[in-house]
BASE-322667 format. One record per atom (N, C-alpha, C): residue in one letter; x, z, y. Coordinates in steps of 0.2 Angstrom, whole numbers, padded with zeros to 4 digits, always signed. Example, Ala and Ser with C-alpha at 12.3 -4.5 7.8 and 13.67 -1.06 7.14 Angstrom:
BEGIN
A+0066+0039-0028A+0062+0039-0022A+0066+0039-0016S+0064+0035-0011S+0068+0036-0005S+0064+0039+0000
This chain:
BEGIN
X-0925+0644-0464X-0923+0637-0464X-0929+0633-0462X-0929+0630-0458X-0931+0623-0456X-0937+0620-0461X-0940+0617-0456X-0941+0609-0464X-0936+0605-0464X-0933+0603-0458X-0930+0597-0457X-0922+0600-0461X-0921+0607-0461X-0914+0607-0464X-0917+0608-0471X-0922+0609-0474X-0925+0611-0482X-0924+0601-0485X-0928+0597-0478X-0928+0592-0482X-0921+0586-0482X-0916+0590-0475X-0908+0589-0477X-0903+0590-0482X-0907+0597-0485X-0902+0601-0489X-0906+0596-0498X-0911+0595-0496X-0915+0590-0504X-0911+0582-0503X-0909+0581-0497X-0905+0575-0496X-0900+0575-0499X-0896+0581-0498X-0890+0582-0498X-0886+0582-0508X-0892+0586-0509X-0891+0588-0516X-0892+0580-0522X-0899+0577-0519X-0900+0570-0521X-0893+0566-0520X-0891+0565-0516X-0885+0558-0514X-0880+0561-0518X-0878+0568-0522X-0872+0571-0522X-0874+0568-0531X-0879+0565-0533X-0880+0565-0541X-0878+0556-0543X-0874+0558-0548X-0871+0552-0549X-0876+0545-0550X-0876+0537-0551X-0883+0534-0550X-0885+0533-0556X-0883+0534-0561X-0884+0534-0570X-0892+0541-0568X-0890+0549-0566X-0891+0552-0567X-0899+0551-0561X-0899+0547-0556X-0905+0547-0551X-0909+0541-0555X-0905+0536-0558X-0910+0530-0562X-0913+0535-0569X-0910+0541-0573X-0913+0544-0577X-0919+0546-0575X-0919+0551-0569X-0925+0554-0566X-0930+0549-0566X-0927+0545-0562X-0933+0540-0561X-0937+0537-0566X-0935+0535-0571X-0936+0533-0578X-0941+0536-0582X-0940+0544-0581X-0943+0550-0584X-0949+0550-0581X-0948+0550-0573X-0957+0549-0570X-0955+0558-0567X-0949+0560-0567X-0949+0568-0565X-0953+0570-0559X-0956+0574-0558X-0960+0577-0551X-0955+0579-0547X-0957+0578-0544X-0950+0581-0537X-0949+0588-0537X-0956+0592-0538X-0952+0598-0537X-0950+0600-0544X-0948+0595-0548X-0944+0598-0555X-0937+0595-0555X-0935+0590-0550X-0929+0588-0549X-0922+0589-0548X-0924+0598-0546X-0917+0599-0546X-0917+0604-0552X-0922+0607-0556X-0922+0609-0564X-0920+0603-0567X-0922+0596-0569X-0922+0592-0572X-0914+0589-0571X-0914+0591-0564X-0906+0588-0563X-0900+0591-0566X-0901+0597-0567X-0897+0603-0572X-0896+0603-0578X-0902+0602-0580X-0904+0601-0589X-0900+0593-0592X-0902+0591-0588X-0902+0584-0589X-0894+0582-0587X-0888+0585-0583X-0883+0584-0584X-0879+0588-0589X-0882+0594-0591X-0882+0599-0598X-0881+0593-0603X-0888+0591-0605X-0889+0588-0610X-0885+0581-0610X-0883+0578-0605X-0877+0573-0606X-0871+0574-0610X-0868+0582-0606X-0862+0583-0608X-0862+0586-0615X-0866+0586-0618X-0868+0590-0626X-0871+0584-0629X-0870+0579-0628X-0872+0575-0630X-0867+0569-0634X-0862+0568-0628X-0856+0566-0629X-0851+0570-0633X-0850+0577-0632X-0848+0579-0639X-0850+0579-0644X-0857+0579-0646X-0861+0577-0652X-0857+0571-0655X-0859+0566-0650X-0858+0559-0652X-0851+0559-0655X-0845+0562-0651X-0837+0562-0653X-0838+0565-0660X-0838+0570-0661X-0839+0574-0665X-0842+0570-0671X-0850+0567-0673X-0852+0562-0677X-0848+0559-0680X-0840+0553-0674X-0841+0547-0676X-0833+0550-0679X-0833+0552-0680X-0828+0558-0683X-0830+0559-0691X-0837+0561-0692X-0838+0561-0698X-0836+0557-0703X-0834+0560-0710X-0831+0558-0714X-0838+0550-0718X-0837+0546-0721X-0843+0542-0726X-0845+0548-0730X-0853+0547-0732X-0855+0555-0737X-0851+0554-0745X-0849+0549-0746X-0845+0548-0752X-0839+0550-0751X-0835+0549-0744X-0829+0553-0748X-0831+0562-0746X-0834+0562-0740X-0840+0570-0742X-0841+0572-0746X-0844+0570-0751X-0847+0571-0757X-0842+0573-0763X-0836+0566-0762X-0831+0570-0767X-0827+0575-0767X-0826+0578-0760X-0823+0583-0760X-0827+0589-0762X-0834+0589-0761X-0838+0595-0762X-0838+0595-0773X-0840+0589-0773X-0841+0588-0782X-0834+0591-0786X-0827+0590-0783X-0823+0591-0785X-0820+0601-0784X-0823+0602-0779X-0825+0611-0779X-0828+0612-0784X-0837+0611-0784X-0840+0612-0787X-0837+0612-0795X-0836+0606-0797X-0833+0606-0803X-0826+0610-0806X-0825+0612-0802X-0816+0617-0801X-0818+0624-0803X-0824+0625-0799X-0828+0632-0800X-0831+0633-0806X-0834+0629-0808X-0840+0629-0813X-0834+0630-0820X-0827+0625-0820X-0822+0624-0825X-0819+0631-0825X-0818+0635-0821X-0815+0641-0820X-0821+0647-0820X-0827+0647-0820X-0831+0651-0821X-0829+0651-0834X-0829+0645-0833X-0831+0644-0841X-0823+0647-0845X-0819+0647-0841X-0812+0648-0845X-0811+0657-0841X-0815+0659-0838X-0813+0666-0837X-0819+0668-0842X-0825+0664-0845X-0830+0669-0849X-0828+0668-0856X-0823+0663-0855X-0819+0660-0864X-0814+0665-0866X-0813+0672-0861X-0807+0674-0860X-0812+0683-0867X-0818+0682-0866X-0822+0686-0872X-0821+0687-0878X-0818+0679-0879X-0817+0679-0887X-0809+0679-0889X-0808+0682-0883X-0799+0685-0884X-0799+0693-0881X-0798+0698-0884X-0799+0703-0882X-0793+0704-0878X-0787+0703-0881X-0780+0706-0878X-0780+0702-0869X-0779+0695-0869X-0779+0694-0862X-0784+0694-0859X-0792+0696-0861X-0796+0697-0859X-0796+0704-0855X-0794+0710-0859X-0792+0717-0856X-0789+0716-0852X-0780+0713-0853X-0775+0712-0848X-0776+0708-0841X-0780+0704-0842X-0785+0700-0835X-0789+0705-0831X-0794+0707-0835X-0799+0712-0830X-0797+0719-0828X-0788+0722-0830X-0786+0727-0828X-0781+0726-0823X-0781+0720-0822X-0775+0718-0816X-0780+0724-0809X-0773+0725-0806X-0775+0729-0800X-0778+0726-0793X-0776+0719-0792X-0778+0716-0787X-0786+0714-0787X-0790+0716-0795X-0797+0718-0792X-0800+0724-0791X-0795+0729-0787X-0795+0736-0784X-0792+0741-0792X-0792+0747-0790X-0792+0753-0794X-0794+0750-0800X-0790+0753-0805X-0790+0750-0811X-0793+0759-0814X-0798+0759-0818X-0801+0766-0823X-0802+0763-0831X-0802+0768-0833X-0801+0768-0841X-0806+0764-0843X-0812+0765-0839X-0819+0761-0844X-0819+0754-0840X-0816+0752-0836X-0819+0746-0833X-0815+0739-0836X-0822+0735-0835X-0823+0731-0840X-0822+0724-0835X-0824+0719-0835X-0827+0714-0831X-0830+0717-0822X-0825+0713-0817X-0828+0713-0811X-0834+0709-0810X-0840+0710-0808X-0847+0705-0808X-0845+0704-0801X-0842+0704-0796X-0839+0701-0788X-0835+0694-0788X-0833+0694-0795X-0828+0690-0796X-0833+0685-0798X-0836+0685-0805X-0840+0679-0807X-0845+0675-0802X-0848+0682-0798X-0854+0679-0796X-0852+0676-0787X-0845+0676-0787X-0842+0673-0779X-0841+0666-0782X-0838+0663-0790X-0839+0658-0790X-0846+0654-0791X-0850+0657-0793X-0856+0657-0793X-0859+0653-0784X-0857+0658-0782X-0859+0656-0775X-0854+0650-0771X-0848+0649-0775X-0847+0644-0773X-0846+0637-0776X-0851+0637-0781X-0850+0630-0785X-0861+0629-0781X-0865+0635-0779X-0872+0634-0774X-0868+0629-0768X-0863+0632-0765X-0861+0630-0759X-0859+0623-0759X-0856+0623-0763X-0853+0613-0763X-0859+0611-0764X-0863+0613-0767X-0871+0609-0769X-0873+0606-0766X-0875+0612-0762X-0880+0611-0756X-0877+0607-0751X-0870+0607-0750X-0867+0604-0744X-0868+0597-0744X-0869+0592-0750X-0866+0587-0751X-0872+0582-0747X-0868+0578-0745X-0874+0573-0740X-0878+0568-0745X-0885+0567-0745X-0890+0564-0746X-0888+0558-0744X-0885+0554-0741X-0882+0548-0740X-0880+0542-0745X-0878+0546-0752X-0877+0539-0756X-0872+0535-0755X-0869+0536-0750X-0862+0533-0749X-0862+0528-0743X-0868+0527-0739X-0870+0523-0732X-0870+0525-0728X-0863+0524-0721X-0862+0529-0717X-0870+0527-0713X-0871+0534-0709X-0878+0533-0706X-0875+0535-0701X-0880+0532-0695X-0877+0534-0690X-0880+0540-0683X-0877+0546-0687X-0876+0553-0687X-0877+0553-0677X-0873+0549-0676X-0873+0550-0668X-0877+0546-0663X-0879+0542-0665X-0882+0537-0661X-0891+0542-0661X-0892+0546-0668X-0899+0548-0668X-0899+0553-0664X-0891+0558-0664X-0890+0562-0661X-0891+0562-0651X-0891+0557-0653X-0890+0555-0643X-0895+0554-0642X-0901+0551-0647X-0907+0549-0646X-0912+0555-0646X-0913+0559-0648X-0914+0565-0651X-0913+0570-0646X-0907+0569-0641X-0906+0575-0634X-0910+0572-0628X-0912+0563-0628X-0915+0560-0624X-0922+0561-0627X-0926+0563-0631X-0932+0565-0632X-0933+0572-0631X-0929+0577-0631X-0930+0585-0630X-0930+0584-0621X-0927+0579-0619X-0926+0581-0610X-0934+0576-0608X-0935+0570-0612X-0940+0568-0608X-0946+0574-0609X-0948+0577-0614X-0954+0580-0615X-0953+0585-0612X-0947+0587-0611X-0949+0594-0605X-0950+0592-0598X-0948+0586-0597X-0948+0584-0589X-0953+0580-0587X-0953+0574-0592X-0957+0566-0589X-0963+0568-0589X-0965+0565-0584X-0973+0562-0583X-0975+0561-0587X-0973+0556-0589X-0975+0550-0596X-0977+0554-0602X-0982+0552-0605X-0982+0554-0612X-0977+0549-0617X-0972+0551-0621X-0970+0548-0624X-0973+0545-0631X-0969+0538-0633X-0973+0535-0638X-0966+0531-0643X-0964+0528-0649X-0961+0527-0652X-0961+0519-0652X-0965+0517-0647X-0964+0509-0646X-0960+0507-0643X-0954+0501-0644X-0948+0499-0640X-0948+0498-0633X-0957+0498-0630X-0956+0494-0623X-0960+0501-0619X-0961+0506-0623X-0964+0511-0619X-0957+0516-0613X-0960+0520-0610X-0957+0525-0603X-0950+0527-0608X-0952+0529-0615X-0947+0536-0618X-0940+0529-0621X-0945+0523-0623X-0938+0521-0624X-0933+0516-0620X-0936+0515-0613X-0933+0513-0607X-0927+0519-0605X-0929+0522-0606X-0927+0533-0605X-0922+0532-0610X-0922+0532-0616X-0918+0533-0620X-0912+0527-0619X-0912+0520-0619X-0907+0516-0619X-0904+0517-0614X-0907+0521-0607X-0903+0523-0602X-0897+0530-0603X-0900+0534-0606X-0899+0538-0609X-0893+0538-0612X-0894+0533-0617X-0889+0531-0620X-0882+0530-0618X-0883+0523-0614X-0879+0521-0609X-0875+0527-0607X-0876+0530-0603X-0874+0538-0599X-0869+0541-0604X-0871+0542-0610X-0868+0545-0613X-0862+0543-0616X-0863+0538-0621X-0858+0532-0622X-0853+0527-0620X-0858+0527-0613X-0855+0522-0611X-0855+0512-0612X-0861+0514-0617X-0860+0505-0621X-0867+0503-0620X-0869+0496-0620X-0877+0497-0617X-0880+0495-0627X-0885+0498-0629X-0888+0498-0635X-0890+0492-0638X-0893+0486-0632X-0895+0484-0634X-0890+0475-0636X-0884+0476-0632X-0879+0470-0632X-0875+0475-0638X-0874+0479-0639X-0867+0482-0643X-0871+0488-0649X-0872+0489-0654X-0875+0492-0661X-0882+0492-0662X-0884+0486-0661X-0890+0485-0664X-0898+0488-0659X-0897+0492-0655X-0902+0494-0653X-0904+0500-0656X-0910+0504-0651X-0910+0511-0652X-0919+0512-0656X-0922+0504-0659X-0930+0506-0660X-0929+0512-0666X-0925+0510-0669X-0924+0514-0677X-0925+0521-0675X-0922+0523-0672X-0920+0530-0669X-0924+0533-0665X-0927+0530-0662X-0932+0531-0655X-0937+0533-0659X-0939+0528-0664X-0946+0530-0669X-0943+0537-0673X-0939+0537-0676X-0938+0543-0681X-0935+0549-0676X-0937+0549-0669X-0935+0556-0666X-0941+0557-0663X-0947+0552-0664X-0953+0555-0663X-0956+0558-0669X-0953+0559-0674X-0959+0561-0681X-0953+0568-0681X-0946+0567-0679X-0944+0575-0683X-0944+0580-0678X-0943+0578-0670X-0943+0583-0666X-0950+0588-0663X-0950+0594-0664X-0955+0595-0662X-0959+0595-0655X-0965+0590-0652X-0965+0589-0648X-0970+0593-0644X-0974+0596-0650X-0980+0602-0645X-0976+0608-0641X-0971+0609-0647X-0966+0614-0645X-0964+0614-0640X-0958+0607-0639X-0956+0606-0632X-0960+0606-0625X-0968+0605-0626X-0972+0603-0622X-0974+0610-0618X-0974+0613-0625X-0978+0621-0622X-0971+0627-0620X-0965+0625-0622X-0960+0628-0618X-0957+0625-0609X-0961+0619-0607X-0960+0614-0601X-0967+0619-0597X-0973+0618-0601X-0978+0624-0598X-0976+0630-0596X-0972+0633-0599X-0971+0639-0598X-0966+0640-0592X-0962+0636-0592X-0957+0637-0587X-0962+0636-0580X-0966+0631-0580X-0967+0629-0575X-0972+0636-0573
């Protein structure tokens, strides 16, 4: 191949990218010859991103989340204490623990320990599940979208990113946004500083930095 057809065929591939995804590039500071990696990543991460977001704004409030977990958890815990009340009845206590649908029934068995300790693990389950929210929906998706627009600057941009509203990553990010969305952040839910700040302290950014070295 050519120069002239290598830098046809870089022509070609550029005008075929929609203008959202060439103002992203741009935005990011991308090196040219990471372009067309960034261009792949970076339309990946779009489409993964909007499902994220659908999928969020779908989530339930963590209060009625929570009541449904609390009310397992309690169901469990209530039926662990009326199968161990079942000791100080020997008759339905025997007749209970010989039923057959806990497998083969033998003359010495006593108590299945599979039985207790599954609810056991499901009165941990609902525990653990229950959202730290309080009852205030948070918004699950909007940090999510912010959070995909920080793993792609650090592997791509020039720029070092920074958690101030008028810096490269958060110009990046309300673009980003938009793309996704479709809604511009700063006319329509308050804006994205909240978010832009809290996904520079949770994402790990060395990590992403020395994974962007490595490829290169």
């Amino acid at each position: 191949m050519s120069a002239m057809d290598l830098v046809r065929s870089r022509a070609t591939v550029t005008s075929n990218w929609p203008p959202a995804m060439g103002q992203l590039l741009r935005l990011a500071g991308v090196a040219p010859s990471d372009k067309k990696a960034a261009a792949a990543w970076l339309s990946d991460a779009i489409k993964l991103a909007q499902f994220i977001y659908r999928a969020t704004k779908q989530r339930p409030l963590p209060v009625d989340h929570n009541a449904l977990l609390a009310d397992i958890e309690k169901s469990a815990k209530a039926l662990t204490k009326r199968i161990e009340r079942l000791r100080r009845r020997p008759i339905p206590w025997h007749a209970f623990w010989r039923s057959n649908v806990f497998g083969p029934v033998h003359h010495n068995r006593v108590e299945v320990p599979d039985v207790l300790s599954t609810l056991e693990k499901i009165v941990t389950a609902a525990g653990t599940a229950k959202d730290p929210g309080k009852g205030r929906r948070r918004e699950f998706g909007k940090q999510r979208v912010v959070d995909m627009a920080f793993s792609f600057f650090v592997r791509f941009s020039a720029h070092t990113p920074s958690g101030t509203s008028t810096g490269a990553f958060a110009k990046f990010a309300r673009e980003f946004y938009s793309a996704v969305t479709g809604v511009d952040p700063e006319k329509r839910g308050g804006g994205l500083d909240r978010q832009i700040r809290q996904a520079m302290t949770r994402l790990p950014m060395g990590r992403q930095r020395a994974q962007r070295m490595s490829v290169k």
